[in-house]
C-alpha positions as CSV (number, residue, x, y, z in Angstrom):
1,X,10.3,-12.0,-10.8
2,X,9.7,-8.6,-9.1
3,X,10.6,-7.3,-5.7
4,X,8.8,-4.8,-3.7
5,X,10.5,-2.9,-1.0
6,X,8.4,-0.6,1.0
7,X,9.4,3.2,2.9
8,X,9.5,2.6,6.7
9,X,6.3,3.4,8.0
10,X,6.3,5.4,11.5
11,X,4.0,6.8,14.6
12,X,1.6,9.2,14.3
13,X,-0.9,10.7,16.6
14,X,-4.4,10.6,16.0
15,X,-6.1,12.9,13.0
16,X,-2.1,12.7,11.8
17,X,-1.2,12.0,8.4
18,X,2.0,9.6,7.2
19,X,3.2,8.5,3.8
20,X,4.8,5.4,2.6
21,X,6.3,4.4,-0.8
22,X,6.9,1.1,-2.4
23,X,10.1,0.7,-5.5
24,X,9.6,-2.3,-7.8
25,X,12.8,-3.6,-9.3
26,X,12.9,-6.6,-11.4
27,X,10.4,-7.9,-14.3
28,X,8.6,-4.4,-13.6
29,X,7.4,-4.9,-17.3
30,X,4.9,-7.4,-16.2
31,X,3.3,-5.4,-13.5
32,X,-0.2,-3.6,-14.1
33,X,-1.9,-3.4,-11.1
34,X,0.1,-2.1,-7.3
35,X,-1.7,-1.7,-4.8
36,X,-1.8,-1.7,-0.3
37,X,-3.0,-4.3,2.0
38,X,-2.6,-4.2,5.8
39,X,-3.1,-6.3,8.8
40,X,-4.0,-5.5,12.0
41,X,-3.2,-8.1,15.0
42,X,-5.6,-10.5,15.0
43,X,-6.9,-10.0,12.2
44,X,-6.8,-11.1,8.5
45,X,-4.9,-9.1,5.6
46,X,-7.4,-6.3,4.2
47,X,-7.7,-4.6,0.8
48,X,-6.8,-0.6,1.4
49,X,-6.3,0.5,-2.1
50,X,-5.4,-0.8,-5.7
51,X,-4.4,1.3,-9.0
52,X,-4.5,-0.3,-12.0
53,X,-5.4,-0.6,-15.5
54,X,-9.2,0.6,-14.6
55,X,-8.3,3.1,-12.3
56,X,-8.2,3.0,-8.6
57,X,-9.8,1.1,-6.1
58,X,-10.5,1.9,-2.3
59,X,-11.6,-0.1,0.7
60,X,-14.0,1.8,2.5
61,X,-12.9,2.4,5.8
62,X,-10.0,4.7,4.4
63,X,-11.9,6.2,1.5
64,X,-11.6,10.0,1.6
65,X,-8.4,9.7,4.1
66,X,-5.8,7.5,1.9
67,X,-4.9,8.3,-1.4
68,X,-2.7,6.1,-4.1
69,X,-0.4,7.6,-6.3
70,X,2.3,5.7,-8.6
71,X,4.8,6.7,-10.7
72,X,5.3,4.3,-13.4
73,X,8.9,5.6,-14.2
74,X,10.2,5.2,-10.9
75,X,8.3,1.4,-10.9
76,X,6.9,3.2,-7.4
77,X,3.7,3.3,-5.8
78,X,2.9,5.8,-2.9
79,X,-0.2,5.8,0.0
80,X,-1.3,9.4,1.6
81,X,-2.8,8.8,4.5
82,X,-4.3,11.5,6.3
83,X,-6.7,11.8,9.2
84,X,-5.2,8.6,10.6
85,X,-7.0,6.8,13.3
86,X,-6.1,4.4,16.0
87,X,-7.7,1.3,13.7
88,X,-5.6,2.5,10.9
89,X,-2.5,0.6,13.0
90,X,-1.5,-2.0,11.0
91,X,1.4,-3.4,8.8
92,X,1.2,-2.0,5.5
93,X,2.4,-4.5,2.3
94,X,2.6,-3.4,-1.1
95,X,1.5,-5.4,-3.3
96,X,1.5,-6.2,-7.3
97,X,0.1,-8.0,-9.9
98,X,1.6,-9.8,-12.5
99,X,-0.8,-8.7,-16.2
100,X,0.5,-12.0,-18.1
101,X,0.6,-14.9,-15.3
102,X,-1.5,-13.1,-12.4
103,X,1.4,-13.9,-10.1
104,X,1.3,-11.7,-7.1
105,X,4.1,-10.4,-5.6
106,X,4.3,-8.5,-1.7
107,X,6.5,-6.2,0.0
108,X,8.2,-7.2,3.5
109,X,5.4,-5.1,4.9
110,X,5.9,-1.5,7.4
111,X,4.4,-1.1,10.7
112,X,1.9,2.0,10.6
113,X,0.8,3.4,14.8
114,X,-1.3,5.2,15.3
115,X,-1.9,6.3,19.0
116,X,-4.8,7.9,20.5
């Protein structure tokens, strides 16, 4: 098993930027691929950006804006996010991949705002 615990995430203005990190703890041995999904009210749970075995992996509405970064010997995966917009609000989940079963595991998720 492998838990995921995400930074808080925060308010920002528009054209802002914000971080957020995610720790694994657990079976961390198994994982090969983190990565960050969101979702917006309303709407269903997007891709925003995956690193993994093949490299990295960006949605792209946030390409050029978001950046992810991991550090494999703190089991933690961090997203950049600059020039934030108003459609960027959304709660963030980390999110990770099990290389052996494919089980996926998710974080509790952290409200990103942005405000106009």
């Amino acid at each position: 098993q492998v838990q995921l615990v995400e930074s808080r995430g925060g308010s920002v203005q528009a054209g802002g930027s914000l971080s957020v990190s995610c720790t694994a703890s657990g079976s961390t041995f198994r994982i090969n691929t983190f990565g960050w999904y969101r979702q917006a009210p309303g709407k269903q749970r997007e891709l925003v950006a995956t690193s993994g075995i093949f490299g990295t992996n960006y949605a792209d509405s946030i390409k050029d804006r978001f950046t992810i970064s991991r550090d494999n010997a703190k089991n933690t995966v961090y997203l950049q996010m600059n020039s934030l917009k108003p459609e960027d609000t959304a709660v963030y989940y980390c999110y990770a991949k099990d290389k052996w079963n494919g089980s996926e595991y998710w974080g509790q998720g952290t409200q990103v705002t942005v405000s106009s």
